[in-house]
C-alpha positions as CSV (number, residue, x, y, z in Angstrom):
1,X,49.6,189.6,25.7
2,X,46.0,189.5,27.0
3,X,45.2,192.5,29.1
4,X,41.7,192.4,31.4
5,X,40.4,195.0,33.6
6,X,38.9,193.4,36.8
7,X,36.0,195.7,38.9
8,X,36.0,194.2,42.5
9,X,33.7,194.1,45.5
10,X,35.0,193.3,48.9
11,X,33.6,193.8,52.0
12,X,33.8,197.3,53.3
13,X,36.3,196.5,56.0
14,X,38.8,195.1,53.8
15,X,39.4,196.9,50.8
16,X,43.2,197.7,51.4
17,X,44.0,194.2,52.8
18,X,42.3,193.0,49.5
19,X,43.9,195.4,47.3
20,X,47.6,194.1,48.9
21,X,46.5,190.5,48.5
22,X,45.3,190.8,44.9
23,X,48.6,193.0,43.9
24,X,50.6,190.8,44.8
25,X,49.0,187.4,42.6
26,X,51.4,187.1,39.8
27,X,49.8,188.3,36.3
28,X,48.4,191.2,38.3
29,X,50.3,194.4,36.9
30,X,48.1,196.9,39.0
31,X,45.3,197.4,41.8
32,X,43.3,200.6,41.9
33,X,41.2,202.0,44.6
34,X,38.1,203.4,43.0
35,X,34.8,205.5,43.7
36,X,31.4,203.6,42.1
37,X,29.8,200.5,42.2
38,X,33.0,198.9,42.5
39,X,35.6,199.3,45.6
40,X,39.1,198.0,43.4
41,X,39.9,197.7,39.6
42,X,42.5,195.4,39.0
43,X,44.2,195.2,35.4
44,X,46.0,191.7,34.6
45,X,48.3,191.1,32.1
46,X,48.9,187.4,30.8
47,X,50.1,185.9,28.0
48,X,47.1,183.5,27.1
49,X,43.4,183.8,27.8
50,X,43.9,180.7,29.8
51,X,46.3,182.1,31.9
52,X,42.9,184.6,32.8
53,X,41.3,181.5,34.6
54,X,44.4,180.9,37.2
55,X,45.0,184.3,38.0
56,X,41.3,185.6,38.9
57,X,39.2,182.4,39.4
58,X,41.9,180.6,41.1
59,X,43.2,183.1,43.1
60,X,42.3,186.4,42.9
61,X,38.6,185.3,43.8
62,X,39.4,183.4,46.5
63,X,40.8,186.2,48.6
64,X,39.0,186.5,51.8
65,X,37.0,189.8,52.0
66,X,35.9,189.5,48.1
67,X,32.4,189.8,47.8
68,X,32.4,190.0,43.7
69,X,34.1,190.3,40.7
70,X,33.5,191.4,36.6
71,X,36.4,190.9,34.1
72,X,36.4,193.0,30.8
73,X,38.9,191.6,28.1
74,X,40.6,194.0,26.4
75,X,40.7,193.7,22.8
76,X,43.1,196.8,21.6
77,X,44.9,199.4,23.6
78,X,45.2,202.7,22.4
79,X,48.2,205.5,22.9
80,X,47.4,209.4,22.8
81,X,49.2,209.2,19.2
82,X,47.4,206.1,18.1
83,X,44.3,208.2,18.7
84,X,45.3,211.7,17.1
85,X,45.8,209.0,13.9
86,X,42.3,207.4,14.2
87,X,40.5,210.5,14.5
88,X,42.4,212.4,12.0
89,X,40.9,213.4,9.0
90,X,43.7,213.6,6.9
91,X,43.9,217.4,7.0
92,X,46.5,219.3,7.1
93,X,46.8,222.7,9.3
Protein backbone atom coordinates (compact mmCIF):
# COMPACT_ATOMS: atom_id res chain seq x y z
CA UNK A 1 0.00 0.00 0.00
CA UNK A 2 1.42 3.43 -1.03
CA UNK A 3 0.13 6.17 1.20
CA UNK A 4 0.70 10.13 -0.02
CA UNK A 5 -0.34 13.16 1.67
CA UNK A 6 -1.62 15.81 -0.86
CA UNK A 7 -1.45 19.83 0.35
CA UNK A 8 -4.06 21.63 -1.92
CA UNK A 9 -4.77 25.18 -3.07
CA UNK A 10 -8.16 26.06 -4.41
CA UNK A 11 -9.65 29.17 -4.93
CA UNK A 12 -11.01 30.77 -1.85
CA UNK A 13 -14.63 30.41 -2.84
CA UNK A 14 -14.49 26.76 -3.25
CA UNK A 15 -12.74 25.01 -0.71
CA UNK A 16 -15.72 22.81 0.53
CA UNK A 17 -17.06 22.13 -3.01
CA UNK A 18 -13.42 20.98 -3.62
CA UNK A 19 -12.98 19.08 -0.57
CA UNK A 20 -16.45 17.04 -1.52
CA UNK A 21 -15.21 16.53 -5.08
CA UNK A 22 -11.72 15.29 -4.15
CA UNK A 23 -13.29 12.93 -1.23
CA UNK A 24 -15.09 11.34 -3.23
CA UNK A 25 -12.22 10.19 -6.20
CA UNK A 26 -11.67 6.63 -5.43
CA UNK A 27 -8.07 6.03 -3.74
CA UNK A 28 -8.81 9.06 -1.66
CA UNK A 29 -9.27 7.73 2.05
CA UNK A 30 -9.58 11.32 3.59
CA UNK A 31 -9.90 15.26 2.92
CA UNK A 32 -8.85 17.75 5.57
CA UNK A 33 -9.66 21.32 5.91
CA UNK A 34 -6.48 23.02 7.10
CA UNK A 35 -4.94 26.46 8.39
CA UNK A 36 -1.45 27.49 6.42
CA UNK A 37 -0.23 27.75 3.11
CA UNK A 38 -2.51 25.19 2.07
CA UNK A 39 -6.52 25.28 2.20
CA UNK A 40 -7.06 20.95 2.06
CA UNK A 41 -4.73 18.00 2.76
CA UNK A 42 -5.77 15.01 1.22
CA UNK A 43 -4.21 11.56 2.13
CA UNK A 44 -4.49 8.79 -0.74
CA UNK A 45 -4.13 5.34 -0.35
CA UNK A 46 -3.22 3.04 -3.45
CA UNK A 47 -1.76 0.01 -4.06
CA UNK A 48 0.99 1.01 -6.62
CA UNK A 49 2.84 4.22 -7.07
CA UNK A 50 1.29 4.21 -10.49
CA UNK A 51 -1.98 4.14 -9.19
CA UNK A 52 -0.61 7.89 -7.58
CA UNK A 53 -0.66 9.29 -11.31
CA UNK A 54 -4.62 8.42 -11.98
CA UNK A 55 -5.89 9.52 -8.83
CA UNK A 56 -4.26 13.12 -8.38
CA UNK A 57 -3.01 14.04 -11.86
CA UNK A 58 -5.96 12.56 -13.60
CA UNK A 59 -8.51 13.58 -11.42
CA UNK A 60 -7.99 15.06 -8.40
CA UNK A 61 -6.09 18.03 -10.27
CA UNK A 62 -8.56 18.56 -12.63
CA UNK A 63 -11.25 19.61 -10.23
CA UNK A 64 -12.53 22.98 -10.94
CA UNK A 65 -11.59 25.58 -8.20
CA UNK A 66 -7.94 23.84 -7.77
CA UNK A 67 -5.35 26.31 -7.99
CA UNK A 68 -2.37 23.87 -6.86
CA UNK A 69 -1.18 20.85 -5.56
CA UNK A 70 2.18 19.12 -3.65
CA UNK A 71 2.21 15.27 -2.97
CA UNK A 72 4.51 13.84 -0.22
CA UNK A 73 5.08 9.91 -0.52
CA UNK A 74 5.02 8.29 2.52
CA UNK A 75 7.75 5.96 3.11
CA UNK A 76 6.83 4.29 6.77
CA UNK A 77 3.96 4.95 9.11
CA UNK A 78 4.48 4.96 12.51
CA UNK A 79 1.86 3.83 15.66
CA UNK A 80 2.22 5.43 19.28
CA UNK A 81 3.77 1.83 20.19
CA UNK A 82 6.01 1.65 17.18
CA UNK A 83 7.43 4.90 18.51
CA UNK A 84 7.73 4.18 22.45
CA UNK A 85 10.02 1.06 20.69
CA UNK A 86 12.17 3.41 18.46
CA UNK A 87 12.91 5.72 21.10
CA UNK A 88 13.41 3.31 23.78
CA UNK A 89 16.57 2.87 25.21
CA UNK A 90 16.32 -0.37 26.34
CA UNK A 91 15.88 0.62 30.01
CA UNK A 92 13.97 -0.70 32.26
CA UNK A 93 11.86 1.34 35.03
Amino acid sequence: MVTAFVMIQTATDSIPECAQQISAISGISEVYSVAGDWDLIAVARVHKHEDLAEVIANKLSKIPGIRGTQTHIAFRAYSDHDLEAAFSLGLDD
